[in-house]
Each structure stands twice: as C-alpha cells, then as structure tokens.
Backbone as JSON Lines, residues from 0, in Angstrom:
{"i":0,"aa":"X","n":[0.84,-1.18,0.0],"ca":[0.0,0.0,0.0],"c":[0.88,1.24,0.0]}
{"i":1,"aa":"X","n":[-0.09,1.93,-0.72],"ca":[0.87,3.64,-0.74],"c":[0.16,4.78,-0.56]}
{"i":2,"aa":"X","n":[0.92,5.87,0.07],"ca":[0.42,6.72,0.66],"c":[0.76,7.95,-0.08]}
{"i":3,"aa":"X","n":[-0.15,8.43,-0.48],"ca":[0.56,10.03,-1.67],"c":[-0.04,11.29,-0.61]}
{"i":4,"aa":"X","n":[1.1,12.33,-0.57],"ca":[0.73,13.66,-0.62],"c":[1.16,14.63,-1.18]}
{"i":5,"aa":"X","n":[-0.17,15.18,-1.42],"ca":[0.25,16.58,-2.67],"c":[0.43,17.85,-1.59]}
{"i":6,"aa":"X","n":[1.32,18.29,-2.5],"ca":[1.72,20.2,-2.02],"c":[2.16,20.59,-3.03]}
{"i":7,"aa":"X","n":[2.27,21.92,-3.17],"ca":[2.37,22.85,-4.13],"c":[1.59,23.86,-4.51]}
{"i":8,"aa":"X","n":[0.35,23.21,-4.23],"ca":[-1.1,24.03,-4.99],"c":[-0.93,25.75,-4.53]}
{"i":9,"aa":"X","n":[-2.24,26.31,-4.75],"ca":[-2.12,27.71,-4.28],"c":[-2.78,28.47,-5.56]}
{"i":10,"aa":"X","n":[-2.88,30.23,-5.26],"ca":[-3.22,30.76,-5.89],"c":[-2.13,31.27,-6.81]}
{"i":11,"aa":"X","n":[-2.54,31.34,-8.03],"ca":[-1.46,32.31,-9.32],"c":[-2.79,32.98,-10.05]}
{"i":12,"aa":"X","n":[-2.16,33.81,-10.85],"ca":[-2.67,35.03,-11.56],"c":[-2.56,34.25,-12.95]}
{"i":13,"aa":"X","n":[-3.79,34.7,-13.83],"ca":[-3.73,34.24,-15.5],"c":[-2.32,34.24,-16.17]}
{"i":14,"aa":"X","n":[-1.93,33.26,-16.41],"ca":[-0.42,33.22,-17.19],"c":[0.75,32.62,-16.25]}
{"i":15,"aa":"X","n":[0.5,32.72,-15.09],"ca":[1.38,32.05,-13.95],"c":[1.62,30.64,-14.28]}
{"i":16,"aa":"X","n":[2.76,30.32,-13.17],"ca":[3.18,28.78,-13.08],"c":[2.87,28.34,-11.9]}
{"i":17,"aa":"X","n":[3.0,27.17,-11.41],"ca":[2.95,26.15,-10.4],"c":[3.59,25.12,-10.75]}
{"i":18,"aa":"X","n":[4.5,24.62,-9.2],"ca":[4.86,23.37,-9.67],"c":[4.22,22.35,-8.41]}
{"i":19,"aa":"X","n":[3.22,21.28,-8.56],"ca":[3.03,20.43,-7.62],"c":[4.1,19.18,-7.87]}
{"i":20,"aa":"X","n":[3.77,18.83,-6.2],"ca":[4.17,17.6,-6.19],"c":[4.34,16.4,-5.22]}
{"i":21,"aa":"X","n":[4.03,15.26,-5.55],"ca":[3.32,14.5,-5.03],"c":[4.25,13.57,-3.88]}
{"i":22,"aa":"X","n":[4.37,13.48,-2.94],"ca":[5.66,12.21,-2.32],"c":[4.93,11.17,-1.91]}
{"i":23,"aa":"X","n":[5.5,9.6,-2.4],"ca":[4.96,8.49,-1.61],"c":[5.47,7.79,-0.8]}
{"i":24,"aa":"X","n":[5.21,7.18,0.36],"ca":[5.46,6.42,0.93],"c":[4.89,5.25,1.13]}
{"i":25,"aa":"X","n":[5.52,3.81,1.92],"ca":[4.49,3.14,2.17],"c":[4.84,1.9,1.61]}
{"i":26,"aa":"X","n":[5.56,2.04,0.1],"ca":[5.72,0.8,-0.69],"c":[6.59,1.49,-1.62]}
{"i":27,"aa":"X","n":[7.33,0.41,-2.71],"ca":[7.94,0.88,-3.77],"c":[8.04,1.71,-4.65]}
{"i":28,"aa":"X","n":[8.08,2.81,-4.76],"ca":[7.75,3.78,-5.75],"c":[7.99,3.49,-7.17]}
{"i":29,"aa":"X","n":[9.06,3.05,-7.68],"ca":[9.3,2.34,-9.28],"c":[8.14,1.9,-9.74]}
{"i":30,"aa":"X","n":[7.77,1.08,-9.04],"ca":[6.42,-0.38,-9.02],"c":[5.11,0.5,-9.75]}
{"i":31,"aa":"X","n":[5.2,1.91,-9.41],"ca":[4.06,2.35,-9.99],"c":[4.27,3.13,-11.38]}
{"i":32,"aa":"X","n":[2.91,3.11,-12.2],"ca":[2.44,4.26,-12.68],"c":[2.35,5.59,-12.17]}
{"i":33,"aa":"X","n":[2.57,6.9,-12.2],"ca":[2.11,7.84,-11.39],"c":[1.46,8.98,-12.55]}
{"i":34,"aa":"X","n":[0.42,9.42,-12.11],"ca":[-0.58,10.7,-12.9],"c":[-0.91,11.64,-11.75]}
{"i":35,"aa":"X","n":[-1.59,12.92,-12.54],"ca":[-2.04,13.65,-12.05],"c":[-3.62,13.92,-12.74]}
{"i":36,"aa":"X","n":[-4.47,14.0,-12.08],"ca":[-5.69,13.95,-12.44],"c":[-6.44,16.1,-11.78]}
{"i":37,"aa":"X","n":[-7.25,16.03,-12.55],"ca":[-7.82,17.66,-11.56],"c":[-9.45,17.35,-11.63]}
{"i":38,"aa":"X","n":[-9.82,17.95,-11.09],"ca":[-11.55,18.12,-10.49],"c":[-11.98,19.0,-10.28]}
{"i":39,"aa":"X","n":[-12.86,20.08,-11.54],"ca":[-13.5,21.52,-11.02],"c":[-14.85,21.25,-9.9]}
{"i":40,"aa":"X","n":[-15.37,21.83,-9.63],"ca":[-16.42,21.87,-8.83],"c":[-17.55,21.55,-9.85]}
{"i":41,"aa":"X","n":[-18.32,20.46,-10.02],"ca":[-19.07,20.01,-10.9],"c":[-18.82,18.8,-12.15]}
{"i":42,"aa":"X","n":[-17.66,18.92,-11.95],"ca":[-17.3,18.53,-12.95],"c":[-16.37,17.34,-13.0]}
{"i":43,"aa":"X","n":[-16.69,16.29,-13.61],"ca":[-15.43,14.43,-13.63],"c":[-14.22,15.08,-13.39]}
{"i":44,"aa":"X","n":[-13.66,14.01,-12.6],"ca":[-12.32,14.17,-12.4],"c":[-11.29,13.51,-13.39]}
{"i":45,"aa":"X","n":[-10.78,14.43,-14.07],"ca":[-9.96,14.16,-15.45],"c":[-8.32,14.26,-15.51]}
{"i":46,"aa":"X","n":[-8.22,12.89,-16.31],"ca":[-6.9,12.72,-16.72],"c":[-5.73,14.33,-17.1]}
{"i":47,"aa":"X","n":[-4.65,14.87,-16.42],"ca":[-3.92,15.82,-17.09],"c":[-2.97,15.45,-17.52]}
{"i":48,"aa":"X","n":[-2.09,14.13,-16.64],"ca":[-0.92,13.67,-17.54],"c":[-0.32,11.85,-15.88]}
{"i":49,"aa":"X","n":[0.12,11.42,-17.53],"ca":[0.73,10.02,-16.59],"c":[2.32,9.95,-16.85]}
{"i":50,"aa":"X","n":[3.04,9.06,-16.02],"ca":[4.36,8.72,-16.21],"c":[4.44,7.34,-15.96]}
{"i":51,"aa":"X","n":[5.11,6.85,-16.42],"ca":[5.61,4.84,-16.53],"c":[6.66,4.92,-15.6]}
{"i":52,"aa":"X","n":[7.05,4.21,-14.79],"ca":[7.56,3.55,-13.82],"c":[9.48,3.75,-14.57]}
{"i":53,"aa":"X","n":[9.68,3.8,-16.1],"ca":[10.46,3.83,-16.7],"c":[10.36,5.61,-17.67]}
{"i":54,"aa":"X","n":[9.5,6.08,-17.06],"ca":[9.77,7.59,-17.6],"c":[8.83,8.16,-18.81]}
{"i":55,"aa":"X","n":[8.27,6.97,-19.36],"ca":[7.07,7.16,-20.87],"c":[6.05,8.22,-19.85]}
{"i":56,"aa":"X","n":[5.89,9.39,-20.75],"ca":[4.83,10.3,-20.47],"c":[3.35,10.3,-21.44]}
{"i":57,"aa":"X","n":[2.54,10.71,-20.99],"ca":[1.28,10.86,-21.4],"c":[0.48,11.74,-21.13]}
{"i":58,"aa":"X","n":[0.02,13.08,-22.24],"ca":[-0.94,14.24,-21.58],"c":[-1.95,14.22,-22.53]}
{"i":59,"aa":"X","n":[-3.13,14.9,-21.67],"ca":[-4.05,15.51,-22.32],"c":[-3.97,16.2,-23.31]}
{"i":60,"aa":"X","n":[-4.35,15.81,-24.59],"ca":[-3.93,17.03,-25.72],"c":[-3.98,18.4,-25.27]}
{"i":61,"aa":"X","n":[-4.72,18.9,-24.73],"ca":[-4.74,20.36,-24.84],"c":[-4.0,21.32,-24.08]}
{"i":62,"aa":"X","n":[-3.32,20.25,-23.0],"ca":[-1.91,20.57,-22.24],"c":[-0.88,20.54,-22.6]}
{"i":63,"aa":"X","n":[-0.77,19.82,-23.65],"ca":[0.8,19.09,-24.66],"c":[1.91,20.92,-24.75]}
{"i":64,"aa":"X","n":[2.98,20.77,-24.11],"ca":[3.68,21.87,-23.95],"c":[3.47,22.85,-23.0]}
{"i":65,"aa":"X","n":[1.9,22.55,-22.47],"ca":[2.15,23.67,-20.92],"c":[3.17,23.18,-19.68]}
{"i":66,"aa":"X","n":[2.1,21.55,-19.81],"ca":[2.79,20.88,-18.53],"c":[3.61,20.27,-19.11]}
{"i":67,"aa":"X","n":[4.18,19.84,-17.81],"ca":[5.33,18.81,-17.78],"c":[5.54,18.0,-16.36]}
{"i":68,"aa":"X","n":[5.41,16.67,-16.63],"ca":[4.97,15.8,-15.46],"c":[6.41,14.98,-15.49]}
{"i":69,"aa":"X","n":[7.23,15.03,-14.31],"ca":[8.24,14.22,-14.58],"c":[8.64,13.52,-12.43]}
{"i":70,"aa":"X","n":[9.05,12.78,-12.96],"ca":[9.4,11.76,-11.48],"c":[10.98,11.51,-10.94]}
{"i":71,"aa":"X","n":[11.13,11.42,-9.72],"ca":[12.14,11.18,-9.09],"c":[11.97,10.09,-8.07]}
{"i":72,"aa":"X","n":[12.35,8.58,-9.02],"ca":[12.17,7.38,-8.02],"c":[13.06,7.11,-7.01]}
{"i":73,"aa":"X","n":[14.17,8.18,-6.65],"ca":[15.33,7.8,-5.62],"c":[14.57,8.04,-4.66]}
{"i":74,"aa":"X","n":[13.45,10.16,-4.75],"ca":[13.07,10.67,-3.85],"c":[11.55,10.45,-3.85]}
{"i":75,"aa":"X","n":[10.53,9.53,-4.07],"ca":[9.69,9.11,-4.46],"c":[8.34,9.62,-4.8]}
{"i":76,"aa":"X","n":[8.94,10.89,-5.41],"ca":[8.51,11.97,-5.41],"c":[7.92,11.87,-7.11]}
{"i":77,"aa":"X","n":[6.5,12.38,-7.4],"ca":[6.26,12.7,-8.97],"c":[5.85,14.24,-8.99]}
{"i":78,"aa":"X","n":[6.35,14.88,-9.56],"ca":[6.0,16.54,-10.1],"c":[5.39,16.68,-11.36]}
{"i":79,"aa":"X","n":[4.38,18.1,-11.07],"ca":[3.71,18.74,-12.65],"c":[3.94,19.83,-12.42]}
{"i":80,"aa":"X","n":[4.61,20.44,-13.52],"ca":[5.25,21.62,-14.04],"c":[3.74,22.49,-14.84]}
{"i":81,"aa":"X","n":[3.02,23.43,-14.26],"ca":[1.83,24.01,-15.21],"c":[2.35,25.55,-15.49]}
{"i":82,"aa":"X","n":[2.59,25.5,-17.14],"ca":[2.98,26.9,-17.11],"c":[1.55,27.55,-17.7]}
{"i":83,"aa":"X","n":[1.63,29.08,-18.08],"ca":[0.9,29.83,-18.81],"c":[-0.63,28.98,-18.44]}
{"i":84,"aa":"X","n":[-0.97,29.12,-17.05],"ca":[-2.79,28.75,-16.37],"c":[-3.32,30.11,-16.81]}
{"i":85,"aa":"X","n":[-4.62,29.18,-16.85],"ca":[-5.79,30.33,-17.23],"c":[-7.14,29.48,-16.21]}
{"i":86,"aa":"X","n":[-7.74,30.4,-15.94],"ca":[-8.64,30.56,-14.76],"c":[-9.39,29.16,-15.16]}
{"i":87,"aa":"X","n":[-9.8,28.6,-16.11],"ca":[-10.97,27.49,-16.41],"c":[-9.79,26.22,-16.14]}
{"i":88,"aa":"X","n":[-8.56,26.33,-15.29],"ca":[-7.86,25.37,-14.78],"c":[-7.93,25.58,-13.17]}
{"i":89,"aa":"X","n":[-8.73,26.42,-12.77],"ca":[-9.04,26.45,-11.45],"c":[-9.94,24.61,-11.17]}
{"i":90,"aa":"X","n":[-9.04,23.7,-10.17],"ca":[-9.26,22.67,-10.11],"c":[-8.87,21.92,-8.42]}
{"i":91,"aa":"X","n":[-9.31,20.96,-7.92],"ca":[-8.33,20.05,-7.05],"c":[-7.53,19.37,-8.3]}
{"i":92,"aa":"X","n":[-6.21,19.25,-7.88],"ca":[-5.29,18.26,-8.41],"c":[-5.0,17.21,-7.74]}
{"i":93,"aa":"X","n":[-4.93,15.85,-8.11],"ca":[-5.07,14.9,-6.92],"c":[-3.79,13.8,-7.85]}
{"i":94,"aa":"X","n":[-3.38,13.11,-7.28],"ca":[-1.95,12.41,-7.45],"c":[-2.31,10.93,-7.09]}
{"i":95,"aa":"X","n":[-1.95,10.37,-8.05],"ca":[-2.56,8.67,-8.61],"c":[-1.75,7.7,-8.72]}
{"i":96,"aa":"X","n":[-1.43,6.66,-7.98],"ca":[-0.3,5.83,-8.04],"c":[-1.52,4.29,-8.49]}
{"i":97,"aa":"X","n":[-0.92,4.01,-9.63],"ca":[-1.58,2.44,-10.25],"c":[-0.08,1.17,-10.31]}
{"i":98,"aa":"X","n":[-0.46,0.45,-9.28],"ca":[0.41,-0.38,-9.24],"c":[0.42,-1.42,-10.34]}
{"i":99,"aa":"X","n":[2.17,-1.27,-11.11],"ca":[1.94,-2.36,-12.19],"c":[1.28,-3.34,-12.23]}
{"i":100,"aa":"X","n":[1.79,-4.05,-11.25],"ca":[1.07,-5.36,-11.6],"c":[-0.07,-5.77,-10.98]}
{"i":101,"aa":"X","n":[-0.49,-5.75,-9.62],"ca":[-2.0,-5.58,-9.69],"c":[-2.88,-5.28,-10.16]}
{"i":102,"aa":"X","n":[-2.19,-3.24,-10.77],"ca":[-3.63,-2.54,-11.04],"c":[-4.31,-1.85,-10.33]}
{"i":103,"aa":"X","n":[-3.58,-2.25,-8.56],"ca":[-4.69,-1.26,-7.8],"c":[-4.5,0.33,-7.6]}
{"i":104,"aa":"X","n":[-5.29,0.76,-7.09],"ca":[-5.24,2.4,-7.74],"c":[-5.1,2.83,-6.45]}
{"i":105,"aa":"X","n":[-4.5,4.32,-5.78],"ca":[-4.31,4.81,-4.54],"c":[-4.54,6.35,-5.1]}
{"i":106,"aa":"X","n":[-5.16,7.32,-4.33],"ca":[-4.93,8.86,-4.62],"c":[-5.18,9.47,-3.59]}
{"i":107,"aa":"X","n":[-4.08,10.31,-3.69],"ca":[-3.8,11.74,-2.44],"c":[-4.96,12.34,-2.07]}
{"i":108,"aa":"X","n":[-5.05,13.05,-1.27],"ca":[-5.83,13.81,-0.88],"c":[-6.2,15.24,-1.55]}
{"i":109,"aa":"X","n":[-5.4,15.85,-2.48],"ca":[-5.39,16.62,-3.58],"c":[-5.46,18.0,-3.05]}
{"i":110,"aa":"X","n":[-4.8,19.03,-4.03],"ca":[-3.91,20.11,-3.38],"c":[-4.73,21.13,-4.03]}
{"i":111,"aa":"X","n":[-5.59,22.58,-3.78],"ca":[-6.27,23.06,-4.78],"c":[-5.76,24.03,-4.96]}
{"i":112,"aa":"X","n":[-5.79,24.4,-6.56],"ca":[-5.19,25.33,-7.72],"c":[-6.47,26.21,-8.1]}
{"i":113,"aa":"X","n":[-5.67,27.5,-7.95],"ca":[-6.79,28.35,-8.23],"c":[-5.99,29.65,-8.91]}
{"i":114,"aa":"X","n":[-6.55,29.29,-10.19],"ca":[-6.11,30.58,-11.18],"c":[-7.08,31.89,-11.34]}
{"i":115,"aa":"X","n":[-6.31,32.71,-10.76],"ca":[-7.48,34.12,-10.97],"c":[-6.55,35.09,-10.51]}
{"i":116,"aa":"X","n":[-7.41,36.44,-11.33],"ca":[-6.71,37.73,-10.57],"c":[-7.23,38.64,-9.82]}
C-alpha cells in the first residue's frame, strides 16, 4: 500500500506557473504508474498527464507543452510543471499511483489550484 501527498497548490494570476508535487510512501515507488488527475467543482475528475515507472509520459492534448509531469524514483517523489494557467484550470489536483502489476489504484488527498486575478 501507498500513501501520496500533494503540495504545491495555491493561488497564481492568469499566465502564472505552479509546480506540484506529489511524495509516496508506504511501498515501492518504481512499481508504480504515477498521474495527475484535476476536479472543477461540478465537474469528472480528469486525466492531465501520466508517467511509466520507466519515464514514458502521457498528456491531455490540450496541455501538450504547458505541462510537464516528470518523477524522481530515488526521492519518491512525482511533479507537474503548469505553465501559462488560465482561470478554467481552477481545479483540485489529486496524485494517482496504479500499481503495475496488480492494477490497484491509490490517490492523495489533492492540493487546490486556483487561477485568478
């Protein structure tokens, strides 16, 4: 079993950056998949970007070049890099560990991002 917590979140202004990021404990960190998922108020909680246990990334098209989701399995730590936010990314961001080989799924308690000026 694994235990994720997010920090980073906070307020920025239209065009700002943030960097979250997620630390696990608990169990192996390699062993997983790790993503970042967000959740407006109303609204499914949606895929923003994944990483492979070996570094393969995966984003949401419409993020492709804002973010950047990258991991540090020494410090078991996964980060998202969000540049140039705009307010309709006001979200919880919540941090997703899918263990290879089971499959089972774990998520943080999620850190909230709020773009406005």
């Amino acid at each position: 079993q694994v235990q994720l917590v997010e920090s980073g979140g906070g307020l920025v202004q239209p065009g700002g950056s943030l960097r979250l990021s997620c630390a696990a404990s608990g169990s192996i960190f390699s062993i997983y998949t790790m993503a970042w998922y967000r959740q407006a108020p109303g609204n499914q909680r949606d895929l923003v970007a994944s990483i492979t246990s070996g570094g393969s990334t995966n984003y949401r098209d419409s993020l492709k070049g804002r973010f950047t989701i990258s991991r540090d399995n020494a410090k078991a730590t996964v980060f998202l890099q969000m540049n140039s936010l705009v307010p309709e990314e006001t979200a919880v961001y919540y941090c997703r560990a899918n263990h290879l080989i089971t499959q089972r799924v774990y998520w943080g308690q999620g850190t909230q991002v709020t773009v406005s000026s």
